[in-house]
C-alpha positions in Angstrom: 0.0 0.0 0.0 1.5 3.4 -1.1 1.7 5.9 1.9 -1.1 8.7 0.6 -0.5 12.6 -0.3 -2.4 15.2 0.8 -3.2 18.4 -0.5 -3.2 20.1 3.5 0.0 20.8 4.8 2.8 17.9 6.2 1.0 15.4 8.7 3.3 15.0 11.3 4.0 11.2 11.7 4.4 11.6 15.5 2.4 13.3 17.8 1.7 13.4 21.5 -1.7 12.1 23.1 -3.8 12.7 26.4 -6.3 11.2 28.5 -8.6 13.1 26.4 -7.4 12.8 23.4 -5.3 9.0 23.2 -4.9 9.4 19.4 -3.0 12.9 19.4 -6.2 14.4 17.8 -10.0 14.0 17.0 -11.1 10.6 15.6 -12.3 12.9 12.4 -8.9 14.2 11.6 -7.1 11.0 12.7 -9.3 9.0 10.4 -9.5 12.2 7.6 -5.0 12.6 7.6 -3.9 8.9 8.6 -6.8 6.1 8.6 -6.0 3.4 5.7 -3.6 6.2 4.3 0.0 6.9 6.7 1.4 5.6 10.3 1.6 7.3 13.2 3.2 7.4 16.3 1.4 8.9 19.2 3.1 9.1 22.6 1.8 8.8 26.0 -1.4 8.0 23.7 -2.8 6.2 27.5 -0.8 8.1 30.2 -0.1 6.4 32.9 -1.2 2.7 31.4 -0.9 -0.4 33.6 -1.5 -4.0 31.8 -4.6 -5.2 32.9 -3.3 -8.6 32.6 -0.1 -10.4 34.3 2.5 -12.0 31.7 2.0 -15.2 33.8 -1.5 -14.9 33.6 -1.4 -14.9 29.8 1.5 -17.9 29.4 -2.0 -19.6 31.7 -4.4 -18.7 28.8 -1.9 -19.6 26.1 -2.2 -23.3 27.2 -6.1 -23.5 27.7 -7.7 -25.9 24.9 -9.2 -23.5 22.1 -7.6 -20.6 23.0 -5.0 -19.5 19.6 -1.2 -19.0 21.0 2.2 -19.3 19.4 5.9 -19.7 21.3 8.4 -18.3 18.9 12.0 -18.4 19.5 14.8 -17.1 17.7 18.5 -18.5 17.4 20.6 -15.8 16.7 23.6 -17.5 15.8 22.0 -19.9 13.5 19.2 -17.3 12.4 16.6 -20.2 12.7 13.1 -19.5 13.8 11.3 -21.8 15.8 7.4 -21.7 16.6 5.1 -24.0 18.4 1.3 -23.8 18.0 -1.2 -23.5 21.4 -2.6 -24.8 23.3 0.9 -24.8 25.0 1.9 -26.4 28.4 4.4 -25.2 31.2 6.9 -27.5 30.4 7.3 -25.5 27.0 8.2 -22.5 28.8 11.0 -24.1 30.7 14.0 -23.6 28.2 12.9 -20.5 27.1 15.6 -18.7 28.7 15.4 -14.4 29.2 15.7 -13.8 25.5 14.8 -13.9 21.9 11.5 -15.3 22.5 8.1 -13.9 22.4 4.6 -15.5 23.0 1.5 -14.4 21.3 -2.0 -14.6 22.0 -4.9 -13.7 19.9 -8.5 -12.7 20.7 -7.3 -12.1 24.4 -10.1 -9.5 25.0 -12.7 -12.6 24.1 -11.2 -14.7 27.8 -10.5 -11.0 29.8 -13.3 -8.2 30.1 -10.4 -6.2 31.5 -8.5 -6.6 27.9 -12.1 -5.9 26.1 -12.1 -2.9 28.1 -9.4 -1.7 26.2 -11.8 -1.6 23.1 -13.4 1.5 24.2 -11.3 4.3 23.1 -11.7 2.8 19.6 -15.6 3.3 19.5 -15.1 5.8 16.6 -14.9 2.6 14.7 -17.4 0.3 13.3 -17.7 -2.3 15.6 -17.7 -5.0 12.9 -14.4 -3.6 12.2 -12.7 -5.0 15.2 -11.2 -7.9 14.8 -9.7 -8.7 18.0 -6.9 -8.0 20.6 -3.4 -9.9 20.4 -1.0 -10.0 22.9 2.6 -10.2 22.9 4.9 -11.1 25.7 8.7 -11.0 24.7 11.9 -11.1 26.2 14.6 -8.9 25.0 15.4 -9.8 21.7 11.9 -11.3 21.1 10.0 -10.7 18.1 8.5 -12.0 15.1 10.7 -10.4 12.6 10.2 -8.0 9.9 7.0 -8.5 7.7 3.6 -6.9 6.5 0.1 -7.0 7.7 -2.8 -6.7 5.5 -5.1 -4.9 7.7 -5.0 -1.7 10.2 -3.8 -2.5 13.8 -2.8 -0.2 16.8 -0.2 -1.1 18.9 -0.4 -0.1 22.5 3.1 -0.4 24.5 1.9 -2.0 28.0 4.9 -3.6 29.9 9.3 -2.2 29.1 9.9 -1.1 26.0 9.8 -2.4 22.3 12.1 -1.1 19.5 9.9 -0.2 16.2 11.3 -0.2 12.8 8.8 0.2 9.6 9.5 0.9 6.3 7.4 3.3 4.2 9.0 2.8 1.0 6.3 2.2 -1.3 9.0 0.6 -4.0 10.4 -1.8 -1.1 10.3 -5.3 -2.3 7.9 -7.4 -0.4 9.2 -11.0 -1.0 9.3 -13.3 1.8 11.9 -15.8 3.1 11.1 -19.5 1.6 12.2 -20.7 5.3 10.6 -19.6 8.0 7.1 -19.9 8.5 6.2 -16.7 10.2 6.1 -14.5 6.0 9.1 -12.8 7.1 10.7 -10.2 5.1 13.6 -11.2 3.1 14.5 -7.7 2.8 13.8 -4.6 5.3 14.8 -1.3 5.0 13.8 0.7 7.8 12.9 4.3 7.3 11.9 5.5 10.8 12.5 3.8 13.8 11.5 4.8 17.9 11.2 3.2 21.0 8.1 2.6 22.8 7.6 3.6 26.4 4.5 2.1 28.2 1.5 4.1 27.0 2.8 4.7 24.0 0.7 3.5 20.8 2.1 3.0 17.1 -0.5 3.1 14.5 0.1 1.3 11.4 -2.6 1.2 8.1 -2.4 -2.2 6.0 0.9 -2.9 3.9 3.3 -1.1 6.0 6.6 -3.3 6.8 7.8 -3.3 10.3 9.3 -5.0 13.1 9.0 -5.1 17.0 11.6 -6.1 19.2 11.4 -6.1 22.4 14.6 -4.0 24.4 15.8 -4.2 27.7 13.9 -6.3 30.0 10.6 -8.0 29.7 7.9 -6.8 26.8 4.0 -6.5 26.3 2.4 -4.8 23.6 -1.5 -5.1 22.7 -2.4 -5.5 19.5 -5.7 -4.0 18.4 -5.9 -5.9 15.1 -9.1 -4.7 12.4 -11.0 -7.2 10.2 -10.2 -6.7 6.6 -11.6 -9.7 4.4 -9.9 -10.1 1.1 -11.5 -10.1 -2.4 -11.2 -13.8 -2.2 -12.9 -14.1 1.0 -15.8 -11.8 -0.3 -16.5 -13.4 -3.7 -16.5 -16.8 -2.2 -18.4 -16.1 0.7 -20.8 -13.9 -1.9 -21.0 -17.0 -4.2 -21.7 -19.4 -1.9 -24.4 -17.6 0.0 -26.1 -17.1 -3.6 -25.5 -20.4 -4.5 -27.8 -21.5 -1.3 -30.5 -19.1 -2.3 -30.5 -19.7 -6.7 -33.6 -21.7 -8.0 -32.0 -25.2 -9.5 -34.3 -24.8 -12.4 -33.0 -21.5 -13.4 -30.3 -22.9 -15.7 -27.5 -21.8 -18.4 -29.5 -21.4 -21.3 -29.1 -21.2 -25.1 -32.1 -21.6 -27.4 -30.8 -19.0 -30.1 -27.6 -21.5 -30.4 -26.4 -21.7 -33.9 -24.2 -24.4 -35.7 -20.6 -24.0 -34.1 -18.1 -22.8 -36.5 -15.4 -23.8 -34.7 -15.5 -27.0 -32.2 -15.4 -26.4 -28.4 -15.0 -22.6 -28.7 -16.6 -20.8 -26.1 -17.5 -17.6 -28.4 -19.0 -14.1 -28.0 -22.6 -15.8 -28.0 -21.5 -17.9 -25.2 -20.5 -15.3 -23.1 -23.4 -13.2 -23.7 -25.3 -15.9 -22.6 -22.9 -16.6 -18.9 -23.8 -12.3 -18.4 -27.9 -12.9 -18.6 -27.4 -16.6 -16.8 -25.3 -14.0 -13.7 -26.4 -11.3 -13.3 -23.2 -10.3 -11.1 -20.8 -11.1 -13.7 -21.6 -8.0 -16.2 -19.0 -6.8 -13.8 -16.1 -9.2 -14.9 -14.2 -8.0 -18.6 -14.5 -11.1 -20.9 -10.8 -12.6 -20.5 -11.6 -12.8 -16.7 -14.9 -14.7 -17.7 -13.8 -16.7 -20.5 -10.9 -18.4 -18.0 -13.6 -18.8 -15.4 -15.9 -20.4 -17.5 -13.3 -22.3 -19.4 -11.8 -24.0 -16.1 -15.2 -24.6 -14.5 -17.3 -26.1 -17.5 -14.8 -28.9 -18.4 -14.5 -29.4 -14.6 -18.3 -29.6 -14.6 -20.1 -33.5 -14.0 -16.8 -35.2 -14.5 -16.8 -38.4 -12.5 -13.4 -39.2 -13.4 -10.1 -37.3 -14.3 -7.2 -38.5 -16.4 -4.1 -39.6 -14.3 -0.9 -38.5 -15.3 1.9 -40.6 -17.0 4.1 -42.6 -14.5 7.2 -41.9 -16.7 6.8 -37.9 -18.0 8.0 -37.8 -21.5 11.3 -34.9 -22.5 10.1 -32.6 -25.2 12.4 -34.5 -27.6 11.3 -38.1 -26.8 7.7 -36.6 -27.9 8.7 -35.1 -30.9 10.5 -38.6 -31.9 7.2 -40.1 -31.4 5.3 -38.5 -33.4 7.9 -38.0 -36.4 7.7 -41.7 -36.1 3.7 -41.5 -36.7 2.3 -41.8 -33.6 -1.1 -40.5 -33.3 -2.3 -38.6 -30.3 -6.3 -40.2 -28.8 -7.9 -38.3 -26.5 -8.5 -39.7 -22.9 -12.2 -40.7 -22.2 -12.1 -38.8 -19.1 -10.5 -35.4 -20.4 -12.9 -32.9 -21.4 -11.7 -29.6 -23.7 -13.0 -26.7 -24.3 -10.5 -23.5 -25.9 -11.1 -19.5 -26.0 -9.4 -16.9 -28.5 -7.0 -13.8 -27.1 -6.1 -11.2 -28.9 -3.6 -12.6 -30.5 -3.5 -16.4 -29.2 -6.4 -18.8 -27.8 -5.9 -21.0 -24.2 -7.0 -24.6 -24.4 -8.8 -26.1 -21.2 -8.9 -29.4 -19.9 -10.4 -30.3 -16.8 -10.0 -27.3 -15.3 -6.6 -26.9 -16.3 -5.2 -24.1 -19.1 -2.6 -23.9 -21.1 -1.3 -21.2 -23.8 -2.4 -22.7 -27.3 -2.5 -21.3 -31.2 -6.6 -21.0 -32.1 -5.6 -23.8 -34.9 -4.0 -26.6 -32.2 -6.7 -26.0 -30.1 -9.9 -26.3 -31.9 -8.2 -29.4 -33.5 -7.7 -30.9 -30.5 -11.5 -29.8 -29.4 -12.8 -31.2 -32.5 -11.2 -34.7 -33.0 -10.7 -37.2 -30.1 -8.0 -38.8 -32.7 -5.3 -36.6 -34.1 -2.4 -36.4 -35.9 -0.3 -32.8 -35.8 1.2 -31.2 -38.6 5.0 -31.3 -38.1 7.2 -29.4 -37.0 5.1 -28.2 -34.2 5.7 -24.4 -33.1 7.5 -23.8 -29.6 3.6 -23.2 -27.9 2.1 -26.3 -30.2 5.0 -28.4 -28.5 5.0 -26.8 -25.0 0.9 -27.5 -25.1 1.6 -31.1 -26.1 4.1 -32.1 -24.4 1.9 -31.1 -21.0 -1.7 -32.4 -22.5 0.1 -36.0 -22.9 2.3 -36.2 -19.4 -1.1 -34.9 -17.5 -2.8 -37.8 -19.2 -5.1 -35.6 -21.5 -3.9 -37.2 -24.7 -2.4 -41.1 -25.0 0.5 -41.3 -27.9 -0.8 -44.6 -29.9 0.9 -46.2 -32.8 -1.5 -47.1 -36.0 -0.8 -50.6 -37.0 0.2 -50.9 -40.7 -1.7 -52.8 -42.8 
């Protein structure tokens, strides 16, 4: 997410709070200058804040059945991450030692009415748009490394001191490290950096990269995490809740169909058809519908799929096999269907798609027997080569009379 301009003067990115005011300023500015668009970090946002919750009253939740915890420990030396899932037990914080290790507890204000109560200076927010409050205990050293949220989350300093580092470097790259578990960063450039005191409360809008260690003695910072579904989540809850609600009877439909000009296209008609069949997807551009629709209807009432080959053919085994007059057949089980680009068509079987010339791929649509014309382009060969290893087609050898 690319930290916002504005057309006002400079936002400060630190500010101080007050009883009165814990976020620096009114909720209307806050949410006008630095809601979903900048961080911020307000100081002595709670004055005078005591946890309302002991660390060893929390390392007690963390190992209650259903309640969501994590132990993570760091080796330094070794830069290996360790982390063991809740619900936890006591003998697990036994060689923990007094560093490099942090504990984490989600939805901590759902078990504690004194954590809940910390919900109440964030009333100027939809109260569906709480998600929950996390927890973090951490000796010096602990954290979970550097990384990226998706959503908005405050985070309140309660017990010693936590080093924050976040990067708002829009051009960053956000690749993670293939091994560690926790999405870390594989590269992190801060570009501010503070120290937290008790009280203090670091604001931080989704894509921001940052990482919290804790400094100097034992660490707990609350996490007021906000619900932010993605589009995935939406469009398949959306779909499914439809889904319960649609009248079987009211089917895909085509009773101006014509005599197909080319075999297993799904054409312009088609797609015209899909848009009065769903309502909804008028809102989808055609490429986006046409991949959809390829994938799903050669998917649709198959009982059986083809298994791939035990032994993968190389590219130039193929290409012997069929200079030698092999024929491909089609598999019983594999069902085709292909779509025209711009400039190039995608072939789909069973829910699969691959990259295919318009000419390869209504052939293969067309004929469950086929023989290619030789020498097969780069794509022709690519698409092949894939179709038979997956099983799609079987090479098969004409017998000569």
């Amino acid at each position: 997410m690319a930290i916002a301009s504005t057309s006002r003067k400079s936002v400060p990115i630190e500010v101080h709070g007050s009883a009165r005011l814990p976020l620096g300023m009114s909720p209307t500015q806050f949410l006008r200058d630095y809601w979903q668009k900048r961080p911020l970090l307000i100081r002595n946002a709670f004055p005078d804040f005591t946890p309302p919750i002991e660390p060893n009253d929390l390392a007690g939740l963390a190992c209650e059945d259903g309640v969501l915890a994590r132990l993570i420990r760091h080796d330094e030396k070794r830069e290996r991450w360790q982390v063991k899932s809740g619900p936890l037990a006591e003998a697990d914080f036994a060689n923990t030692g007094d560093a490099n290790w942090t504990l984490l507890v989600q939805d901590v204000d759902k078990w504690d009415a004194d954590v809940a109560a910390l919900l109440e200076p964030f009333a100027f927010l939809p109260s569906w748009r709480v998600d929950d409050i996390m927890i973090s205990y951490a000796e010096p050293g602990g954290g979970v490394g550097a990384h990226v949220d998706q959503y908005d989350v405050f985070l309140l300093q309660g017990l010693g001191q936590r080093h924050w580092a976040i990067s708002t470097d829009a051009q960053a790259p956000k690749d993670v490290r293939p091994d560690v578990e926790l999405k870390q960063l594989a590269h992190f450039e801060p570009t501010h950096e503070w120290l937290l005191e008790p009280g203090d409360m670091l604001y931080l809008p989704p894509g921001i990269a940052h990482d919290g260690v804790a400094f100097g003695g034992p660490c707990m910072t609350f996490s007021v995490g906000m619900r932010a579904p993605s589009q995935a989540e939406l469009t398949g809850d959306l779909a499914d809740y439809l889904a319960e609600r649609l009248d079987e009877d009211q089917r895909y439909a085509d009773p101006d169909l014509t005599p197909a000009k080319a075999g297993g296209e799904i054409d312009k008609a088609a797609l015209g058809r899909l848009k009065t069949a769903l309502p909804f997807a008028v809102a989808l551009d055609d490429a986006t519908l046409r991949d959809w629709f390829g994938r799903f209807i050669t998917r649709y009432r198959n009982a059986q799929t083809p298994a791939p080959v035990a032994k993968p053919l190389s590219a130039p085994a193929l290409a012997r096999r069929l200079q030698d007059g092999a024929q491909l057949l089609r598999h019983p089980w594999s069902r085709m269907a292909w779509s025209r680009g711009k400039d190039d068509a995608t072939l789909y079987a069973n829910g699969q798609a691959w990259p295919a010339t318009p000419a390869l791929a209504r052939e293969l649509c067309e004929h469950r027997t086929f023989t290619p014309s030789l020498p097969l382009t780069e794509t022709g060969q690519a698409l092949l080569l894939a179709l038979v290893n997956d099983g799609h087609l079987v090479l098969h050898k004409p017998r000569r009379r």
